[in-house]
C-alpha positions, 0 to 999 in steps of 0.5 A: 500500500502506498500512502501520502504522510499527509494522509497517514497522520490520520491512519497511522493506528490503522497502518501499523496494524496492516503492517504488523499483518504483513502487508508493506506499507510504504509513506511517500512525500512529493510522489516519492516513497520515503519510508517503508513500515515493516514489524520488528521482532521484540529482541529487536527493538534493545538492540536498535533503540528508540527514535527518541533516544536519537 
C-alpha cells in the first residue's frame, strides 16, 4: 500500500496494524516513497533503540 504522510497522520493506528499483518506499507512525500513500515521482532527493538533516544 502506498500512502501520502499527509494522509497517514490520520491512519497511522490503522497502518501499523496492516503492517504488523504483513502487508508493506510504504509513506511517500512529493510522489516519492520515503519510508517503508515493516514489524520488528521484540529482541529487536534493545538492540536498535528508540527514535527518541536519537
Amino acid at each position: 500500500m502506498r500512502i501520502s504522510v499527509e494522509e497517514a497522520e490520520d491512519r497511522l493506528e490503522e497502518l501499523v496494524q496492516r503492517a504488523e499483518a504483513g502487508e508493506e506499507i510504504l509513506l511517500t512525500l512529493k510522489e516519492n516513497v520515503t519510508v517503508r513500515f515493516e514489524p520488528v521482532q521484540r529482541r529487536d527493538i534493545k538492540s536498535r533503540g528508540t527514535v527518541a533516544e536519537g
